[in-house]
N, C-alpha and C positions, 0 to 999 in steps of 0.2 A: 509731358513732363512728369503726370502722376505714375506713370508706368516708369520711367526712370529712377523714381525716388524708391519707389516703390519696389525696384529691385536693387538696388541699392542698401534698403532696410536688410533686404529679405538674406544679401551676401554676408551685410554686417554680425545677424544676427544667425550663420550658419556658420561665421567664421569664430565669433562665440560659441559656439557652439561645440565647434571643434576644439577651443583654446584648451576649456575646461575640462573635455574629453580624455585630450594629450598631459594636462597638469593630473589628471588622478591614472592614467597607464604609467607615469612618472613618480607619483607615487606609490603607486603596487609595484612597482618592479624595486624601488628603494624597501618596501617592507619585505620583497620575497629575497633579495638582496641578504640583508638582515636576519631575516630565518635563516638559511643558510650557511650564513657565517657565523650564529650559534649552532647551529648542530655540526657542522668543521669543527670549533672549539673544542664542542663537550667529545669530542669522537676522541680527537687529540688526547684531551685531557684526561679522559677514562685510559686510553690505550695506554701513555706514560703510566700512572698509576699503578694500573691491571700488571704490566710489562715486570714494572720494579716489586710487588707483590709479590708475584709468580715466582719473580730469582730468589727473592729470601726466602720465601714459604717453601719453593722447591730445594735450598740448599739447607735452611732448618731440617726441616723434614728426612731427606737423607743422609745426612750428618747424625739426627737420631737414629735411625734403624739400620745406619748400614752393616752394622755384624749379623742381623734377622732377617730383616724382612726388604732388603733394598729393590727389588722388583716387583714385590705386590704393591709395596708404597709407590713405586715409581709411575708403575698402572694406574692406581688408583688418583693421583695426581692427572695423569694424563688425561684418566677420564672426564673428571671434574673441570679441569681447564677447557675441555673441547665443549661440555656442556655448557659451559661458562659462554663461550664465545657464538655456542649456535642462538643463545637464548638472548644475547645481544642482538647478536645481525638481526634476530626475529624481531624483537623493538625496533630496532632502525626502521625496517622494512615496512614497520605496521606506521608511525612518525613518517614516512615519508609517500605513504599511500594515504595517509589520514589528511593530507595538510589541503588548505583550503585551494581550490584553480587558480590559477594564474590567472590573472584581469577580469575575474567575476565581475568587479563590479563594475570595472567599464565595460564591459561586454552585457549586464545588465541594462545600467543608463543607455548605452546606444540603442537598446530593444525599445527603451520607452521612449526616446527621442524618434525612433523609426514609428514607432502605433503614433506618438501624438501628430508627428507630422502626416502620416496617411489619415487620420482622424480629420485632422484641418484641410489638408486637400480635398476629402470626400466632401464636405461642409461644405465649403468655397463650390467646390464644380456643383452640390444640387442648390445652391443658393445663387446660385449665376444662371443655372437651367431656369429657376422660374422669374 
């Protein structure tokens, strides 16, 4: 009967184990969630922005110069806009290589739940040896 109980504890206490495992992969995926759905936002929100900028600034612009200069201006727009957007994506790109793994830190706790249970198993089996 102690060997019954005895595993019984042992299910109880890996099925804990797991509960709190599964409750924080539950919550990293609601915070990577969340990440996500702010950087969606600000992409949106800059794009609108940047978008309606561009058409004023590009119809001010040649509205001023168009009896001089309407193709160098129009160049020189062009170019500024593309650097504009390469130097964006480059942000994104550096934002979205920078951000932290996906389920560190349960992928963490299950490493230390793996070492303390092979810790206690080794204990148990040279403590049963003698």
């Amino acid at each position: 009967m102690a060997i019954v109980a005895s595993l019984a504890r042992l299910a109880a206490t890996l099925l804990d184990i797991l509960h709190t495992r599964l409750e924080l992969v539950s919550v990293e995926v609601e915070e990577e969630l969340a990440r996500y759905a702010g950087y969606f936002v600000l992409v949106l929100a800059a794009m609108f922005c940047a978008g309606i900028a561009v058409l004023l600034c590009i119809l001010l612009v040649i509205a001023f110069f168009w009896d001089s200069y309407r193709f160098q201006v129009l160049l020189a727009l062009i170019l500024l806009f593309a650097a504009s957007a390469a130097g964006l994506g480059l942000w994104l790109r550096h934002a979205l290589r920078s951000k932290p793994r996906m389920f560190a830190h349960t992928l963490a706790e299950l490493g230390k739940d793996r070492s303390a249970l092979q810790a206690e198993s080794t204990s148990t089996a040279s403590s049963a040896a003698d």
